[in-house]
N, CA, C and O of each residue as an XYZ file, in Angstrom:
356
protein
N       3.920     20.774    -11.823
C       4.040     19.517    -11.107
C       4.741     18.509    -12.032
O       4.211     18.302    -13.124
N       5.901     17.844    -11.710
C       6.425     17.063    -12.121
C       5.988     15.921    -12.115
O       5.177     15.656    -11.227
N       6.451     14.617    -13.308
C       5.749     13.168    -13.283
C       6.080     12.447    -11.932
O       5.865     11.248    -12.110
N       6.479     12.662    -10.759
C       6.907     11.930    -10.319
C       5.816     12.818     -8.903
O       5.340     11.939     -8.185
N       5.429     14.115     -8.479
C       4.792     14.643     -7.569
C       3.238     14.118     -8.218
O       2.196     14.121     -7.561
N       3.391     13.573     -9.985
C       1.443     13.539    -10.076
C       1.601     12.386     -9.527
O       1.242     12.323     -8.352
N       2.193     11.074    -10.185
C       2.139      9.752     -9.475
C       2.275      9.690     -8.120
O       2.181      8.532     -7.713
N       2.456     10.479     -7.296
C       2.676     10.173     -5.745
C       0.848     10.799     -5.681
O       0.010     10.069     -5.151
N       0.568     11.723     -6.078
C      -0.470     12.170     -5.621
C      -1.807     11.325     -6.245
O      -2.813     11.387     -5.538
N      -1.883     10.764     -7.145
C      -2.633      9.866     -7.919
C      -2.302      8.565     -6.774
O      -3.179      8.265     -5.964
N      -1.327      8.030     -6.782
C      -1.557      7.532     -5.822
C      -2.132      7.238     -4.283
O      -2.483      6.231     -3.668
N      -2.039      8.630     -4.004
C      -3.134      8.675     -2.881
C      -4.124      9.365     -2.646
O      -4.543      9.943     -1.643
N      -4.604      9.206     -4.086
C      -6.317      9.856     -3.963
C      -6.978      8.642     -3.452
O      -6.425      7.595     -3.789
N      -7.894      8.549     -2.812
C      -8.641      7.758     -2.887
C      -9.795      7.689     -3.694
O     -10.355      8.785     -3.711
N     -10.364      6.847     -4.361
C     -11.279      6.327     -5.754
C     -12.589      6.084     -5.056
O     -12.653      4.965     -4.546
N     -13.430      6.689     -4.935
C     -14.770      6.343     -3.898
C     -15.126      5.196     -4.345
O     -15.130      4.195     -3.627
N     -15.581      5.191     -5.986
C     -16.462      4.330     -6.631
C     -15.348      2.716     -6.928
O     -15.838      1.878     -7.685
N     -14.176      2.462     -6.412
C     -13.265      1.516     -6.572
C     -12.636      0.788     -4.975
O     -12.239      1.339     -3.948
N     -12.808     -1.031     -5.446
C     -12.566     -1.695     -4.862
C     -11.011     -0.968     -4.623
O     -10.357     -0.170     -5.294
N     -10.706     -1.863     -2.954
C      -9.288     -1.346     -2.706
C      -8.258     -2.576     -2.582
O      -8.744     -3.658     -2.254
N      -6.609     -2.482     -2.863
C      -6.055     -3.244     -2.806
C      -5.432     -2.795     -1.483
O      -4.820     -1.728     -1.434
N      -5.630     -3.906      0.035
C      -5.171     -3.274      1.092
C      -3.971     -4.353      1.306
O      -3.996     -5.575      1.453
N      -2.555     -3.092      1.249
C      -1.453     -4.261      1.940
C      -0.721     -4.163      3.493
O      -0.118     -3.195      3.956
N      -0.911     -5.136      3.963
C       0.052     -5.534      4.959
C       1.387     -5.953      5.286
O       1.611     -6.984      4.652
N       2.223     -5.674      5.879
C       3.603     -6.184      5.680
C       4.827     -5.238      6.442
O       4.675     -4.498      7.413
N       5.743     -5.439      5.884
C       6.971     -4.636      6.269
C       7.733     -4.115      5.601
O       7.037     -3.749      4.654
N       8.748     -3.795      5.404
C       9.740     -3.029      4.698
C       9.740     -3.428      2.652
O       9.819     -2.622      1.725
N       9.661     -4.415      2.627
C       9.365     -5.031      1.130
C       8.053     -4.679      0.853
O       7.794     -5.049     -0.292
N       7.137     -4.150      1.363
C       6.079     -3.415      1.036
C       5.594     -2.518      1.246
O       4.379     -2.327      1.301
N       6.874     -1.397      1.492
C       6.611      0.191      1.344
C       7.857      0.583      0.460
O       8.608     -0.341      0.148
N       8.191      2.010     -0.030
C       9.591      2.291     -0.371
C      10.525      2.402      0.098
O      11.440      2.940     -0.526
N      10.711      1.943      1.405
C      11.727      1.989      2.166
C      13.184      1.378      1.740
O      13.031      0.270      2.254
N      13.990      1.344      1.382
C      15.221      0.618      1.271
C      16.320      1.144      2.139
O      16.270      2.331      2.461
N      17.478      0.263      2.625
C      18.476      0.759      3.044
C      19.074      2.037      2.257
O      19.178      2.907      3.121
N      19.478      2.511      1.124
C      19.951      2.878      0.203
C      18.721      4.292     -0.380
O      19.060      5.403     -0.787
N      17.385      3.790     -0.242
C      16.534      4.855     -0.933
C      16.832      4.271     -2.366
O      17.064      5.028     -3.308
N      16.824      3.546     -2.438
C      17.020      3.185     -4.080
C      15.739      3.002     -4.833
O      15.763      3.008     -6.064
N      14.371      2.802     -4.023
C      13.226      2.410     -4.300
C      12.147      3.837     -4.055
O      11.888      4.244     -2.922
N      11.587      4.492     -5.330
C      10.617      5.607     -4.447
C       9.538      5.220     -4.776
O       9.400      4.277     -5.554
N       8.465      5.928     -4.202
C       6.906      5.686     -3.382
C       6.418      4.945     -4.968
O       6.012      3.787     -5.070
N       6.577      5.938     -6.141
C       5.861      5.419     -7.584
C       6.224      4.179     -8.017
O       5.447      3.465     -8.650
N       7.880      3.702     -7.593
C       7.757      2.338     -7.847
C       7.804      0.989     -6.649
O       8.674      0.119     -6.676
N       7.190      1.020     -6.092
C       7.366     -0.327     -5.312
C       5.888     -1.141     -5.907
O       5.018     -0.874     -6.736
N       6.135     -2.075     -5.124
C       5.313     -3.055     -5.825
C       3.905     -2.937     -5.572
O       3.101     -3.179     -6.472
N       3.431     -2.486     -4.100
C       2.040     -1.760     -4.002
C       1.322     -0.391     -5.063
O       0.143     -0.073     -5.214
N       2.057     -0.051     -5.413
C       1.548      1.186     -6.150
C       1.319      0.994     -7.907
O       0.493      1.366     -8.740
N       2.948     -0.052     -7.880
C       2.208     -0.697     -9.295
C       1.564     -1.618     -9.443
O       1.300     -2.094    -10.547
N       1.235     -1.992     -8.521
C       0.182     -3.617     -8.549
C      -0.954     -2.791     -8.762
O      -1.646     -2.958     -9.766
N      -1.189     -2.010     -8.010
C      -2.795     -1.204     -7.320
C      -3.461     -0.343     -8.907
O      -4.656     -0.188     -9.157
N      -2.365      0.077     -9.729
C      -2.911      0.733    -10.948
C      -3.185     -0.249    -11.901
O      -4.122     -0.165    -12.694
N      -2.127     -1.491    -11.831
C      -2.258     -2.263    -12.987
C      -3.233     -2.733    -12.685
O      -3.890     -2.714    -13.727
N      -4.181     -3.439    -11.470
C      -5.436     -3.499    -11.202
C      -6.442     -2.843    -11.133
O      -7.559     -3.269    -10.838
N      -6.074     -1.490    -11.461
C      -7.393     -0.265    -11.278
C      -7.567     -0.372     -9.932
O      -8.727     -0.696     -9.676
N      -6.800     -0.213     -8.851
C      -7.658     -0.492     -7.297
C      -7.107      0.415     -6.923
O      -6.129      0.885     -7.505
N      -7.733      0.997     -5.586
C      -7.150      2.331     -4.397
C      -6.423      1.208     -3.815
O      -6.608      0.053     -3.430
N      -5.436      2.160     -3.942
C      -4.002      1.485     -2.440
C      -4.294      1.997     -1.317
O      -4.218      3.208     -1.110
N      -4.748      0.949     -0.253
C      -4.400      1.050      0.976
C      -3.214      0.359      1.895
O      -3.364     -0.757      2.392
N      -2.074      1.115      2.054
C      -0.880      0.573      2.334
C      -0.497      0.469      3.534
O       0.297      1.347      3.873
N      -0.763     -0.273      4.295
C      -0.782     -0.327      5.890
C       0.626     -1.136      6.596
O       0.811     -1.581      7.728
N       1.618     -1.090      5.193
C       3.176     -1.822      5.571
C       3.831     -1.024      6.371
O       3.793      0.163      6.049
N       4.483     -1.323      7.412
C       5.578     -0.363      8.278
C       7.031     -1.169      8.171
O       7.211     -2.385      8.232
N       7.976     -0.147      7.998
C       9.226     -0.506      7.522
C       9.703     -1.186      9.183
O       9.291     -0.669     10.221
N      10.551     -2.310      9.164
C      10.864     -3.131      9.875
C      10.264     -3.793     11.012
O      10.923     -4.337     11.899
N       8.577     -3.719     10.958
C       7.400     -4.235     11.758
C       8.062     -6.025     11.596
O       8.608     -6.600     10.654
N       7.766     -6.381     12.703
C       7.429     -7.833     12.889
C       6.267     -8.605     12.743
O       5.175     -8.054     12.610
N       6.421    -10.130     12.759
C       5.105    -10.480     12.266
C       3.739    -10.557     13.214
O       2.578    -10.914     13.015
N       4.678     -9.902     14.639
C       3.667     -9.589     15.832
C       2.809     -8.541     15.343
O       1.586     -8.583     15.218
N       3.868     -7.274     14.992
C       3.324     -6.322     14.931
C       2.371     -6.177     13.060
O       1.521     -5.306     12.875
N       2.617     -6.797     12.380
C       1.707     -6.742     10.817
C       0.525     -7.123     11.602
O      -0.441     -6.384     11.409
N       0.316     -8.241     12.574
C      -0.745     -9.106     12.973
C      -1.572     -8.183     13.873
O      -2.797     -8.303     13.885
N      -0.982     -7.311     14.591
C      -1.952     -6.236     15.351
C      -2.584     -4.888     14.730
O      -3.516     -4.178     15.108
N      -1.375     -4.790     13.205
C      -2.338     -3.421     12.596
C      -3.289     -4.354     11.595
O      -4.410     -3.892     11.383
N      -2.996     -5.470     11.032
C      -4.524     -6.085     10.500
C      -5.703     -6.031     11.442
O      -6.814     -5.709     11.024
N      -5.428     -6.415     13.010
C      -6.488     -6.655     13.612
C      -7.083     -5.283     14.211
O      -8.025     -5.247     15.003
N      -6.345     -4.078     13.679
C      -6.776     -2.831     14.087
C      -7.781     -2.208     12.603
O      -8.657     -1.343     12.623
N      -7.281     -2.983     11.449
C      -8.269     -2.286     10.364
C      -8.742     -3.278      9.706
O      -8.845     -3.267      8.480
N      -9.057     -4.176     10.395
C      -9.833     -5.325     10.156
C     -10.953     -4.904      9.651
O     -11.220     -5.296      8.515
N     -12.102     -3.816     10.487
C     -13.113     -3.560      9.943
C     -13.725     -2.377      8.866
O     -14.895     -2.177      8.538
N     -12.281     -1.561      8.381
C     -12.192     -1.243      7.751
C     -12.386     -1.612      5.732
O     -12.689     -0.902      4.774
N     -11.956     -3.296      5.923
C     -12.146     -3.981      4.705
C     -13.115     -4.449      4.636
O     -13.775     -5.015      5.507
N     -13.474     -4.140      2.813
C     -14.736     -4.228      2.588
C     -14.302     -5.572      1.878
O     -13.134     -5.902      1.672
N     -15.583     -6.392      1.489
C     -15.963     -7.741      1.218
C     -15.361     -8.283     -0.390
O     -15.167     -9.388     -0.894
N     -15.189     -6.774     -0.875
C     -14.659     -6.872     -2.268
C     -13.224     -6.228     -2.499
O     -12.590     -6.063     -3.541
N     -12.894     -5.888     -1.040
C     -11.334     -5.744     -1.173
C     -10.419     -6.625     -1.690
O     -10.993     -7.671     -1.996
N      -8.997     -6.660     -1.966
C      -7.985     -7.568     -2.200
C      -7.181     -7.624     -1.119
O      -6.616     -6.554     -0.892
N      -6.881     -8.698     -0.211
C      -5.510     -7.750      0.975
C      -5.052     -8.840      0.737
O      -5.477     -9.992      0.650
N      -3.867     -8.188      0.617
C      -1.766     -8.921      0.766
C      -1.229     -8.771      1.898
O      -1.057     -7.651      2.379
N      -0.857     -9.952      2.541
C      -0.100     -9.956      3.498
C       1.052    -10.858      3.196
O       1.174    -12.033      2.848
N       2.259     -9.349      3.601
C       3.544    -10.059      2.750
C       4.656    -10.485      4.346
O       5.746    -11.040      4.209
């Protein structure tokens, strides 16, 4: 396994015993780029989430509106716990 298949997979373990950093948003908060110039290990959710010690929960969809960020918050609304972090970008 290469450094780049462990960091994708470290990235989505989930950490039982760890608060989660949950983000919301659109295209600037997944790896999506026109180009692919950006992959999953570096965007800004994945390095925020380690440099904090937190599980990433990444709930950004590439070119969602602010209708649509506003209906998947209100779909995992009860999913967040009290000691979560959530970004809404």
């Amino acid at each position: 396994m290469n450094k780049a298949e462990r960091l994708k997979k470290d990235a989505t373990i989930s950490k039982v015993d760890m608060n989660n950093l949950v983000v919301f948003g659109d295209s600037f908060s997944t790896h999506f780029t026109t180009n692919n110039s950006v992959v999953l290990e570096e965007s800004w959710p994945v390095l925020l989430s380690k440099k904090l010690n937190l599980n990433l929960i990444n709930n950004a969809l590439p070119g969602a509106s602010n209708g649509e960020i506003t209906n998947e918050i209100f779909k995992k609304y009860d999913d967040i716990k009290d000691d979560d972090i959530v970004i809404l970008e």
